[in-house]
C-alpha positions in Angstrom: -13.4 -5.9 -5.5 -11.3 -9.0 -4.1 -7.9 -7.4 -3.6 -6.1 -10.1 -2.9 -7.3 -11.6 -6.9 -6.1 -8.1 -7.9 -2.8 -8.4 -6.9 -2.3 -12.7 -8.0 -3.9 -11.7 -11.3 -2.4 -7.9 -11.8 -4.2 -5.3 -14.3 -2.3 -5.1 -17.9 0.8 -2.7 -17.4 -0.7 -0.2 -19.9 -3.4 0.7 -17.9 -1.7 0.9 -14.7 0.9 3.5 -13.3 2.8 4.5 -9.6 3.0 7.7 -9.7 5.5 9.6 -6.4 3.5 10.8 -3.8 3.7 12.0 -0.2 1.9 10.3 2.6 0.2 12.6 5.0 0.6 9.7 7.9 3.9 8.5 7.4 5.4 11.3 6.7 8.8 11.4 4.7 10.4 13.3 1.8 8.2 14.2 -1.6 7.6 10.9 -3.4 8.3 8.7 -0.6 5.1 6.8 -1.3 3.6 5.2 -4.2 0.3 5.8 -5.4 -1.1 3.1 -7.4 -3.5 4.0 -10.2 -5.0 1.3 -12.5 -7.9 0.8 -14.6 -9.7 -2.2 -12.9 -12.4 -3.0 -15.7 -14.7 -0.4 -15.1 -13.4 1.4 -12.1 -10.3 3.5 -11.7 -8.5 1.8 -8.3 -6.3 4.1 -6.5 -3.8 2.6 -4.0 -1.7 4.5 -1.9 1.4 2.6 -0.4 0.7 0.2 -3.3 0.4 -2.9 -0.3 -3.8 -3.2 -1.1 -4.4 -2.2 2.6 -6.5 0.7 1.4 -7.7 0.5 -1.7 -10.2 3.3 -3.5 -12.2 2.4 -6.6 -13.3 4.9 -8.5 -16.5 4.0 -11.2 -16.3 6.1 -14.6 -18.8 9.2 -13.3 -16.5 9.6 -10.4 -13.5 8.8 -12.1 -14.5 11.9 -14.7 -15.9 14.2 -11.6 -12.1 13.5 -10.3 -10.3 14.9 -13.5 -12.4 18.0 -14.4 -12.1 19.0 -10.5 -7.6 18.5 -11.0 -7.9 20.2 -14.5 -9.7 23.0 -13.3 -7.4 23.0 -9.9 -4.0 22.4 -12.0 -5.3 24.8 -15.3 
């Protein structure tokens, strides 16, 4: 994935949400940091900090393994 091309170009707003989050490293209150998540044509691209220094990208199996394991963690 060229990040840089990602962040000129943007993914549509509809598929894309920051959602609060806490960063382990940095420290700070709850929802101090951003977490990125966006649909990136076939991958799901998670970016903490939202800056594109570390970006994940998660492909659809992934993506799905990803939101059984929080349902069955969250109920």
């Amino acid at each position: 994935m060229d990040v840089h091309s990602y962040y000129a170009n943007g993914p549509n707003k509809s598929r894309r949400k920051a959602i609060p989050a806490t960063c382990g490293l940095h420290r700070g209150p709850a929802g101090f940091a951003n977490l990125l998540v966006s649909m990136q044509g076939e991958s799901i691209v998670l970016d903490p900090h939202v800056t594109g220094a570390c970006v994940i990208s998660l492909h659809a199996d992934a993506a799905r393994t990803l939101c059984n394991l929080l349902m069955e963690w969250l109920g």
